[in-house]
C-alpha positions as CSV (number, residue, x, y, z in Angstrom):
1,X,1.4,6.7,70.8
2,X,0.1,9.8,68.2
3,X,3.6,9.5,66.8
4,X,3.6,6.2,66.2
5,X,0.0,6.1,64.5
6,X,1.2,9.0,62.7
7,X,4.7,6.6,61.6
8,X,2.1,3.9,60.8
9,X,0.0,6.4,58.5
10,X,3.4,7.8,56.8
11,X,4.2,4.0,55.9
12,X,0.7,2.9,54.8
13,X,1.2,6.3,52.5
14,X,4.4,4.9,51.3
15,X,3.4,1.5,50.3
16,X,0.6,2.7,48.1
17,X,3.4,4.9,46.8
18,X,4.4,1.8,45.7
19,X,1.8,0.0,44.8
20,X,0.8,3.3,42.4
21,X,4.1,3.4,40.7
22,X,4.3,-0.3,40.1
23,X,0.7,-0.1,39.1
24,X,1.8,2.8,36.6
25,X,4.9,0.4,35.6
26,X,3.0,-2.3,34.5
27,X,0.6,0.1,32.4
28,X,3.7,1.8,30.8
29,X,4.6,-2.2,30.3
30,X,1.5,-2.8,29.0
31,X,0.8,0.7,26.9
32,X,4.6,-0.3,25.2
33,X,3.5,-3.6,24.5
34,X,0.3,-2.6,22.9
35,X,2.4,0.0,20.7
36,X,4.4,-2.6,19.5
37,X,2.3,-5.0,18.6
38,X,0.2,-2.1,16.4
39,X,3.5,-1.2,15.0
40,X,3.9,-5.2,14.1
41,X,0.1,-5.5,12.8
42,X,0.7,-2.3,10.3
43,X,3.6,-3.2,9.5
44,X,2.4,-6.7,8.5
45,X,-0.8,-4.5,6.9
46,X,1.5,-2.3,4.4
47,X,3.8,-5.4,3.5
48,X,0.4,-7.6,2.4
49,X,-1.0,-5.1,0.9
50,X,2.5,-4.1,-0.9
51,X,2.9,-7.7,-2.0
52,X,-0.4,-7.5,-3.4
53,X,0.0,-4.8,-5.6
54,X,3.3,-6.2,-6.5
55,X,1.5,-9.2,-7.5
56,X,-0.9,-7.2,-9.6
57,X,1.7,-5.5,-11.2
58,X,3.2,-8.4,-12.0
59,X,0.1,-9.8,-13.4
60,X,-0.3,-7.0,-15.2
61,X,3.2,-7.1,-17.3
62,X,3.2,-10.7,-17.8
63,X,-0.4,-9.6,-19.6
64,X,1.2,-6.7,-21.1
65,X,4.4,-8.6,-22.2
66,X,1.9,-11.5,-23.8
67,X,0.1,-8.7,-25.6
68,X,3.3,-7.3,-26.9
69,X,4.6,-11.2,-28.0
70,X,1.3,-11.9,-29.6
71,X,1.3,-8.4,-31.6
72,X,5.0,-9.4,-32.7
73,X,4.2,-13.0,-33.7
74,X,0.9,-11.2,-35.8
75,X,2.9,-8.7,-37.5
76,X,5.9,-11.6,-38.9
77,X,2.8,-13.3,-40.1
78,X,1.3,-10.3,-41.5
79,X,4.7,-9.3,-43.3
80,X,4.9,-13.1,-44.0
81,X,1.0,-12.6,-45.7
82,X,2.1,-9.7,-47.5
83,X,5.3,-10.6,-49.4
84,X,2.8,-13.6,-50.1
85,X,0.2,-11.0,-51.8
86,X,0.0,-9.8,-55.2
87,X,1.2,-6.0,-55.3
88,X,-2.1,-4.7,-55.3
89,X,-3.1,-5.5,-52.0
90,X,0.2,-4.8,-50.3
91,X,-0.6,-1.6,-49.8
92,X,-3.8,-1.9,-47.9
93,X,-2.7,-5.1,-45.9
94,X,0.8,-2.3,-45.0
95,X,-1.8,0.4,-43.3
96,X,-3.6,-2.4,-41.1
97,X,-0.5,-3.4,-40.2
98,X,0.0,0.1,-38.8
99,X,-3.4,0.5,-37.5
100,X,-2.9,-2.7,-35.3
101,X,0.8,-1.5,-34.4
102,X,-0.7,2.2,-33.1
103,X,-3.5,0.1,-31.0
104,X,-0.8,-2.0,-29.6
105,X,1.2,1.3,-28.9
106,X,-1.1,3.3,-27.4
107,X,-2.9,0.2,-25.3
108,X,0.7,0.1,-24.0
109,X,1.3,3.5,-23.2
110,X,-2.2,3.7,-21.4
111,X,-1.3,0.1,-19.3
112,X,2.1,1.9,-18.1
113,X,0.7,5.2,-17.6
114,X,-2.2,3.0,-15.2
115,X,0.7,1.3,-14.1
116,X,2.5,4.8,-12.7
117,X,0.0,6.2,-11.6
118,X,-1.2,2.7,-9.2
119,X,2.4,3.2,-7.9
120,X,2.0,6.8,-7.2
121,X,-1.4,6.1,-5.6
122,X,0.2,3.5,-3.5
123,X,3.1,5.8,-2.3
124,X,0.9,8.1,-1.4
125,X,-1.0,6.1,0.7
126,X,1.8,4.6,2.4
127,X,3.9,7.9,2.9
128,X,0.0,9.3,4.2
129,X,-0.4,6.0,6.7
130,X,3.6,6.2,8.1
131,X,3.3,10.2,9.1
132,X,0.0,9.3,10.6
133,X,1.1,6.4,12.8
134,X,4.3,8.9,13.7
135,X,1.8,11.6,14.6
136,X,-0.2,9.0,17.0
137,X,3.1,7.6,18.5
138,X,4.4,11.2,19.1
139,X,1.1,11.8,21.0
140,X,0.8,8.9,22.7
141,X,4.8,9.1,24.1
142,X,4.3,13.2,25.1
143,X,0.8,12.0,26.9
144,X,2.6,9.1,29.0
145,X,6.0,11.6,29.4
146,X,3.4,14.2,31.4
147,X,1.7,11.4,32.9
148,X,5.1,10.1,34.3
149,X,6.0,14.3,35.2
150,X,2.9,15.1,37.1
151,X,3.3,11.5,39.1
152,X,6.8,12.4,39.5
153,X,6.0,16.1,41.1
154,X,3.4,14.2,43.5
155,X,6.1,11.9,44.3
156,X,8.3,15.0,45.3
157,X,5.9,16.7,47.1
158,X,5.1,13.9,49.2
159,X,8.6,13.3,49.8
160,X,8.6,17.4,50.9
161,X,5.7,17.0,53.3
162,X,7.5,13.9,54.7
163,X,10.8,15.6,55.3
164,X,8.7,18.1,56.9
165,X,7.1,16.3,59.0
166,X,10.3,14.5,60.4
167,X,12.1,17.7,60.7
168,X,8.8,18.7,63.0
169,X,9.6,15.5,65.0
């Protein structure tokens, strides 16, 4: 009759053997599905907020672009003016010309500069947010592999007291 309570308790131990690893399944089930859906939402993050800049930058050369159409369409009609104007005035109506071409230059060079460095910032921030969600995933994968080592171990030591046991039988 001991042997067979003792059967009984070897088989109770075994089914919540079971029960605990399928338990352990469904959180490996559920820690992947979590993982991937975070992967999904960052992902979806990084490309909203890359359209967004893309959109601004966008924005910004179509402003840049009408600045530089405007500045061409006021320097025909300043040469237009000039050639108009008696010779005296040519000459000062020539160095506002180039006064307003230098603005236009450098207020360009400044927008593109902005411009680079926006898309440095950017890359920077997305290179920074990639290695960071690697660094977390790494983690998070070496946690669960010792997790599933030390419940493996336990499942081989009880599978070692058990042999044990029947070879005591």
């Amino acid at each position: 009759m001991r042997a067979n309570s003792r059967y009984e308790e070897i088989k109770e131990t075994f089914r919540n053997n079971e029960i605990e690893r399928d338990d352990l399944s469904s959180r490996i089930g559920k820690l992947d599905e979590k993982v991937r859906v975070t992967k999904q939402n960052v992902e979806i993050m990084v490309s909203e907020r890359m359209e967004r800049m893309k959109e601004q930058l966008d924005t910004t050369t179509k402003v840049l672009t009408l600045q530089v159409e405007k500045s061409a369409k006021d320097l025909e009609r300043l040469k237009f003016d000039l050639n108009e104007m008696v010779e005296q005035k040519t000459d000062l109506m020539m160095r506002q010309f180039e006064l307003e071409l230098n603005n236009v230059k450098r207020k360009y060079d400044d927008a593109c500069d902005g411009v680079k460095e926006a898309g440095n910032s950017i890359n920077g921030v997305f290179k920074k947010k990639v290695r960071s969600i690697k660094e977390k995933t790494a983690i998070f994968f070496a946690q669960l592999e010792m997790k599933l080592e030390e419940n493996n171990q336990e499942v081989v030591a009880i599978s070692k007291m058990f042999r044990e046991w029947q070879e005591t039988i």
